[in-house]
FIVOPA-382544 format. One record per residue: residue in one letter; x negated, y negated, z of N, C-alpha, C in turn. Coordinates in Angstrom, 3 decimals. Last residue first. Example, Ala and Ser with C-alpha at 12.3 -4.5 7.8 and 13.67 -1.06 7.14 Angstrom:
rec rest: S	n.u: -12.850	n.v: 2.250	n.w: 7.080	ca.u: -13.670	ca.v: 1.060	ca.w: 7.140	c.u: -12.900	c.v: -0.030	c.w: 7.870 .
rec rest: A	n.u: -13.190	n.v: 5.690	n.w: 7.800	ca.u: -12.300	ca.v: 4.500	ca.w: 7.800	c.u: -13.200	c.v: 3.300	c.w: 7.800 .
REM end
This chain:
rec rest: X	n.u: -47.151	n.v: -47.798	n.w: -27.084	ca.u: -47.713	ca.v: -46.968	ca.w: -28.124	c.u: -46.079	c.v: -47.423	c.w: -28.680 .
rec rest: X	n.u: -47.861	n.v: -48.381	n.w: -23.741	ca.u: -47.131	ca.v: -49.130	ca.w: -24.575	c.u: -47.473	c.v: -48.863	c.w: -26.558 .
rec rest: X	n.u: -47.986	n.v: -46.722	n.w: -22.247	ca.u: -49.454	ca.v: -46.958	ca.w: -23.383	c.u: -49.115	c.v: -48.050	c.w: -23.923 .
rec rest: X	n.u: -45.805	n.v: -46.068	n.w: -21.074	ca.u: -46.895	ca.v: -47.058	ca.w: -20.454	c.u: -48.020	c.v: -47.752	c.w: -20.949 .
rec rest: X	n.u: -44.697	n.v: -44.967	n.w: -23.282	ca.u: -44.205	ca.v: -45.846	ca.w: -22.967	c.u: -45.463	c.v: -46.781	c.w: -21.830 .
rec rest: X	n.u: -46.445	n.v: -42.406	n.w: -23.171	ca.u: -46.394	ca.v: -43.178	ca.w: -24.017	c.u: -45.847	c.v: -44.453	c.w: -23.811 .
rec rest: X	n.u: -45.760	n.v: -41.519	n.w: -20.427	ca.u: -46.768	ca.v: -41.606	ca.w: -20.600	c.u: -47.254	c.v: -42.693	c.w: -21.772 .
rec rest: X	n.u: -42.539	n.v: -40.941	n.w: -20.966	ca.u: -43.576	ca.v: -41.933	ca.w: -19.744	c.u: -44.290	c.v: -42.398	c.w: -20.263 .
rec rest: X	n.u: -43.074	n.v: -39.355	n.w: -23.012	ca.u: -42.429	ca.v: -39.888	ca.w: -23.042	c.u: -43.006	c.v: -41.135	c.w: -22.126 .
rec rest: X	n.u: -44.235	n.v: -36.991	n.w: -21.198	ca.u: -44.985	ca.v: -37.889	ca.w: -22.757	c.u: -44.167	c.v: -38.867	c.w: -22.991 .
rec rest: X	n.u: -42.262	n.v: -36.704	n.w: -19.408	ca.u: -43.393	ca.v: -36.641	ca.w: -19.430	c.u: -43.911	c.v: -37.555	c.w: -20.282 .
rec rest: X	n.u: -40.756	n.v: -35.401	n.w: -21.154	ca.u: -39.943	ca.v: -36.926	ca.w: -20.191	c.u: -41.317	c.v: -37.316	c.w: -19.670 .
rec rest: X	n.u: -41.271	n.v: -33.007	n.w: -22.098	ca.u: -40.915	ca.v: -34.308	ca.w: -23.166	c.u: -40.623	c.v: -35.854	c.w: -22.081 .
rec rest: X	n.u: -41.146	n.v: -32.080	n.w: -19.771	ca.u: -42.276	ca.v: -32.425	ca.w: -20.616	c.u: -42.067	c.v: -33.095	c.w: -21.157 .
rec rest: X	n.u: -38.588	n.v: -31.286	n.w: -18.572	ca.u: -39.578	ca.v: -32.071	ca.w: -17.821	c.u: -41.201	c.v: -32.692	c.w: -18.579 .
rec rest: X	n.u: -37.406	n.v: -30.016	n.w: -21.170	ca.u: -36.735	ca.v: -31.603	ca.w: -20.447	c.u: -37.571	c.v: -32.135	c.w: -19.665 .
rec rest: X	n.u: -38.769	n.v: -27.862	n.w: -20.874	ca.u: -38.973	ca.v: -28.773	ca.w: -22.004	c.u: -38.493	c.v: -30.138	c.w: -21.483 .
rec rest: X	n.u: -37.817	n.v: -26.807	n.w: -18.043	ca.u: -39.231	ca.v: -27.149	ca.w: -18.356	c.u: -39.690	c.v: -28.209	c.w: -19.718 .
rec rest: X	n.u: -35.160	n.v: -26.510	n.w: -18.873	ca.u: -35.534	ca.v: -27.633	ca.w: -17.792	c.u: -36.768	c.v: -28.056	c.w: -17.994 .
rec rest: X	n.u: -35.524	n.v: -24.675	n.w: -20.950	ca.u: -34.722	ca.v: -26.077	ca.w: -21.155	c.u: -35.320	c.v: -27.051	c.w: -20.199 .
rec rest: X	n.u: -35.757	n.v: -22.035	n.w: -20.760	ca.u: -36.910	ca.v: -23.123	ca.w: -20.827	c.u: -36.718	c.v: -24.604	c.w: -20.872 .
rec rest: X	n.u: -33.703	n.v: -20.513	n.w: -21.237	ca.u: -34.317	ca.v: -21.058	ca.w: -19.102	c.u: -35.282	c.v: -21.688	c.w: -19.649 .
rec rest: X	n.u: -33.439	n.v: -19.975	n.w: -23.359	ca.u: -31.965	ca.v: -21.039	ca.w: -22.552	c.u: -33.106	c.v: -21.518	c.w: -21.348 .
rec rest: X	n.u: -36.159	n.v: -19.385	n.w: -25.382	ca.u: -35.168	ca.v: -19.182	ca.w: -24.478	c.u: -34.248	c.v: -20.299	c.w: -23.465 .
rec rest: X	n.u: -37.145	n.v: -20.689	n.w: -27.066	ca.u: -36.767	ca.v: -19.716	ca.w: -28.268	c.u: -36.123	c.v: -19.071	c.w: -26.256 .
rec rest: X	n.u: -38.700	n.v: -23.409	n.w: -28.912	ca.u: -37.466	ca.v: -23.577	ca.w: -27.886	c.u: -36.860	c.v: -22.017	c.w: -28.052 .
rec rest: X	n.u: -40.027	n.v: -24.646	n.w: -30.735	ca.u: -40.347	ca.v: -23.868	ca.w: -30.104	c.u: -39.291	c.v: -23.156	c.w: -28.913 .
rec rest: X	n.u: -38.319	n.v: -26.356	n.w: -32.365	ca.u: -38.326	ca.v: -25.269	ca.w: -33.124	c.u: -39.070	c.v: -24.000	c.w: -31.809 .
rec rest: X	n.u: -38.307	n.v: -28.282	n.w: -30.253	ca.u: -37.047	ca.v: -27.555	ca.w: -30.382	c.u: -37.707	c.v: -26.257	c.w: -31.230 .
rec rest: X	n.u: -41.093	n.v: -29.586	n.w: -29.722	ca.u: -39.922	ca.v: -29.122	ca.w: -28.639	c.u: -38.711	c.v: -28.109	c.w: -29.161 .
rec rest: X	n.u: -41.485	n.v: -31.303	n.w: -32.238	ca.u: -42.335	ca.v: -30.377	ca.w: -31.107	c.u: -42.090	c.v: -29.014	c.w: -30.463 .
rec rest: X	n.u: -39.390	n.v: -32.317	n.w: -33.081	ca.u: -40.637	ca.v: -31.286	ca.w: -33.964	c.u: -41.376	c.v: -30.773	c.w: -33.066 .
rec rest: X	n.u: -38.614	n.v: -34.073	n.w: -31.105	ca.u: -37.952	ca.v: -32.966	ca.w: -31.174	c.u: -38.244	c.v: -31.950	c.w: -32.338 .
rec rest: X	n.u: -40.872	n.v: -35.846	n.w: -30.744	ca.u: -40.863	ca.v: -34.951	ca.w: -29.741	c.u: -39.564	c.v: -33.736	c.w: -29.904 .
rec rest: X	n.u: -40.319	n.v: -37.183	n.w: -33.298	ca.u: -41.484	ca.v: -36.496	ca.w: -32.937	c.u: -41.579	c.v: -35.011	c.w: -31.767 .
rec rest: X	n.u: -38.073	n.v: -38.429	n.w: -33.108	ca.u: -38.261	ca.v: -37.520	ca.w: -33.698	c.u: -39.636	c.v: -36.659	c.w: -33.448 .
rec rest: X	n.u: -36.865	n.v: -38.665	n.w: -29.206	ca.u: -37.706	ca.v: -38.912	ca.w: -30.779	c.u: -38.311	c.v: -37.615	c.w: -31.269 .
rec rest: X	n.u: -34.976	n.v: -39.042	n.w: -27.027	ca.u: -35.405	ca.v: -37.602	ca.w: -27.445	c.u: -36.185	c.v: -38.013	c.w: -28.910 .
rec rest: X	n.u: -34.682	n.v: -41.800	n.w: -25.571	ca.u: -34.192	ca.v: -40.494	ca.w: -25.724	c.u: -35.352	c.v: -39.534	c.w: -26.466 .
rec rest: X	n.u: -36.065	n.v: -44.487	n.w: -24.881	ca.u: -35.034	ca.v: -44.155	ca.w: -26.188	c.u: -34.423	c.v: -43.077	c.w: -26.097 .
rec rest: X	n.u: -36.609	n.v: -45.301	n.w: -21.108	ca.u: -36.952	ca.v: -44.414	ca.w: -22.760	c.u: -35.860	c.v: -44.608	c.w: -23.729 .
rec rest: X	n.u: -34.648	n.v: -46.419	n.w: -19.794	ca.u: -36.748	ca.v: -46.645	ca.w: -20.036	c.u: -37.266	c.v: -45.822	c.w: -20.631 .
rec rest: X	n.u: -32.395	n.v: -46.892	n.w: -19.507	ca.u: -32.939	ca.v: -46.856	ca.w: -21.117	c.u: -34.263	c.v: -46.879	c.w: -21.211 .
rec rest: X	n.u: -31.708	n.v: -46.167	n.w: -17.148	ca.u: -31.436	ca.v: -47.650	ca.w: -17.676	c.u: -32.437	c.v: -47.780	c.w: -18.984 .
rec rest: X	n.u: -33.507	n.v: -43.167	n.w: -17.367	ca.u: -32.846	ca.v: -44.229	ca.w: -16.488	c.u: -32.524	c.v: -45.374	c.w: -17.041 .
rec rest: X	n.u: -32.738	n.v: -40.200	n.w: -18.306	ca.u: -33.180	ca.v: -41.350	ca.w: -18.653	c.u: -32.431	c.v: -42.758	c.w: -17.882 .
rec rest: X	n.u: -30.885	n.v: -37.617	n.w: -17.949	ca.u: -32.512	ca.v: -38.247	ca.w: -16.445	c.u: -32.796	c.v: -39.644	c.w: -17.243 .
rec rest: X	n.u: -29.729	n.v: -37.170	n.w: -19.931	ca.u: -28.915	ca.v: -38.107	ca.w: -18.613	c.u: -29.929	c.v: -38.177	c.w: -17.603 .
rec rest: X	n.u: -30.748	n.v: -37.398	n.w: -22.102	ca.u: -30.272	ca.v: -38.400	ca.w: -21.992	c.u: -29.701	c.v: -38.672	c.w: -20.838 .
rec rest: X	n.u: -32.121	n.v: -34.232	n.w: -21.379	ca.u: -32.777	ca.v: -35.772	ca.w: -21.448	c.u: -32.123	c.v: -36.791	c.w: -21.882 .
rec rest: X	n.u: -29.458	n.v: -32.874	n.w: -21.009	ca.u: -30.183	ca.v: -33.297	ca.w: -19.975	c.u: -31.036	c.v: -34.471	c.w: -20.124 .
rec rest: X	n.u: -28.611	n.v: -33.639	n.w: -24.086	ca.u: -27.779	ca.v: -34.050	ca.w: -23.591	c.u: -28.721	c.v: -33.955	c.w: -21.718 .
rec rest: X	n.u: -30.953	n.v: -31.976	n.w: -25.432	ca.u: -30.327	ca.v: -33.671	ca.w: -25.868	c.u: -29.897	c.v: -34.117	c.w: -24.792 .
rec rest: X	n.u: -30.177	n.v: -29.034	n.w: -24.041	ca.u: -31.913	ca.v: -30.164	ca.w: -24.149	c.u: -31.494	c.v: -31.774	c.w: -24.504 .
rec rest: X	n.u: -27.589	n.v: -28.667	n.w: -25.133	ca.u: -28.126	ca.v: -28.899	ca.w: -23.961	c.u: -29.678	c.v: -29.834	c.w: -23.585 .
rec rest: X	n.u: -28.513	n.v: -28.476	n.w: -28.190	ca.u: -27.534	ca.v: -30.088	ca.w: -27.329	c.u: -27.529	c.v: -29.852	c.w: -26.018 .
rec rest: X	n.u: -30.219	n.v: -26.778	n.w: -28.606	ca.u: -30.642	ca.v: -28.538	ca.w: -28.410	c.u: -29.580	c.v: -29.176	c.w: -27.834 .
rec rest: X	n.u: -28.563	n.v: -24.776	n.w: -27.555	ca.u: -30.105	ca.v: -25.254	ca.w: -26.541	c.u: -30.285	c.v: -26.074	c.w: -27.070 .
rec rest: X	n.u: -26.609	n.v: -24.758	n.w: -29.754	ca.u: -26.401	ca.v: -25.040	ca.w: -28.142	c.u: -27.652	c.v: -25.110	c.w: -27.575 .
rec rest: X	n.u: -28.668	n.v: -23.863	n.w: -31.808	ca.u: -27.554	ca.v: -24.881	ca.w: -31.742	c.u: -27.256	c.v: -25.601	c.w: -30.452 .
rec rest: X	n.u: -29.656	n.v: -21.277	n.w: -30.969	ca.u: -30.530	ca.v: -22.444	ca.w: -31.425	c.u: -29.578	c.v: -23.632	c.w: -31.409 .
rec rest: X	n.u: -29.655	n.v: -19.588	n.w: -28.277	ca.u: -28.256	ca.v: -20.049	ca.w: -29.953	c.u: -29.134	c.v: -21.222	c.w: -29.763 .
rec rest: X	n.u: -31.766	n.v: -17.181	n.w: -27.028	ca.u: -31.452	ca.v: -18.911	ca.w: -27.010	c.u: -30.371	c.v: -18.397	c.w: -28.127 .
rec rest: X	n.u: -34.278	n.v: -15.528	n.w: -26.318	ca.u: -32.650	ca.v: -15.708	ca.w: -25.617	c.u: -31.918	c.v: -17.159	c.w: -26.121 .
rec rest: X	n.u: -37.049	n.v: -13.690	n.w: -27.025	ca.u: -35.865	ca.v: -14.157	ca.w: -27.376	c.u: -34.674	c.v: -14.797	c.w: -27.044 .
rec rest: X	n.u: -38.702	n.v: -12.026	n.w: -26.209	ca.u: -38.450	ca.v: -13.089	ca.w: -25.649	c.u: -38.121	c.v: -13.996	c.w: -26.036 .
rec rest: X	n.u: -38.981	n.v: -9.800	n.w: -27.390	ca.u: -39.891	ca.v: -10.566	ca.w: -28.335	c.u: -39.559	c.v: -12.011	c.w: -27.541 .
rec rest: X	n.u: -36.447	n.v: -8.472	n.w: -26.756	ca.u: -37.339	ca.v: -7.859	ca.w: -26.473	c.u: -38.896	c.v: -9.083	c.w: -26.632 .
rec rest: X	n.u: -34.287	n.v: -9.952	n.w: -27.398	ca.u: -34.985	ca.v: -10.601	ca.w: -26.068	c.u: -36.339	c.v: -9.302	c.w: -26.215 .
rec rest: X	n.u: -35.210	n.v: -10.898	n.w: -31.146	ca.u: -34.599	ca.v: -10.258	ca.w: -30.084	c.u: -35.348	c.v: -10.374	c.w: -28.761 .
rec rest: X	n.u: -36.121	n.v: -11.783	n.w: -33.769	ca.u: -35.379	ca.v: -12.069	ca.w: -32.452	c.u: -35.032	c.v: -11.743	c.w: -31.601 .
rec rest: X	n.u: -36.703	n.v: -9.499	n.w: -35.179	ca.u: -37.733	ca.v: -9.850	ca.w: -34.498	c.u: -37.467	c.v: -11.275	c.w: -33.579 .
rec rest: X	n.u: -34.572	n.v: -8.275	n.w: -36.344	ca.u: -34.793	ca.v: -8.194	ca.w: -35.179	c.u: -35.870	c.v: -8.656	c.w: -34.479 .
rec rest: X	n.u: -32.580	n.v: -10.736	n.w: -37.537	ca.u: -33.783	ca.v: -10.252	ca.w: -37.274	c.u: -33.818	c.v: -9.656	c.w: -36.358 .
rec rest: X	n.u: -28.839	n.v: -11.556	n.w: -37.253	ca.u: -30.308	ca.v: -12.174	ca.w: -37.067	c.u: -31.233	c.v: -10.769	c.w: -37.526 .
rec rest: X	n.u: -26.281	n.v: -11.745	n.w: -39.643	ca.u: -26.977	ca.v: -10.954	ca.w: -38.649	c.u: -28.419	c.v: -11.455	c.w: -38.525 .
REM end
């Protein structure tokens, strides 16, 4: 049994399990002809533990793809 300090009251909505492999699985399919690696470790210490509703997915998928870019141009 979870906490209740999970709960949607506390804006709560996610199965921690299934929102990364959704999150995994959108940012591997906007990645174009491999101009990124995918999802690094870094960016999934970031991104996932914060990850605490389903509808934030798109928004995380549009950030991490973001920095992602961004870094890649830095060539970092």
């Amino acid at each position: 049994m979870w906490s209740v300090d999970f709960s949607e009251r506390y804006g709560f909505d996610v199965q921690p399990l299934v929102a990364t492999m959704h999150l995994i699985n959108k940012v591997n399919s906007r990645i174009k002809n491999n101009e990124i690696p995918g999802l690094s470790q870094t960016e999934f210490s970031l991104f996932i533990p914060s990850l605490i509703n389903y509808k934030l997915i798109e928004k995380y998928v549009d950030k991490i793809l973001n920095i992602a870019n961004k870094i890649k141009k830095m060539n970092i």
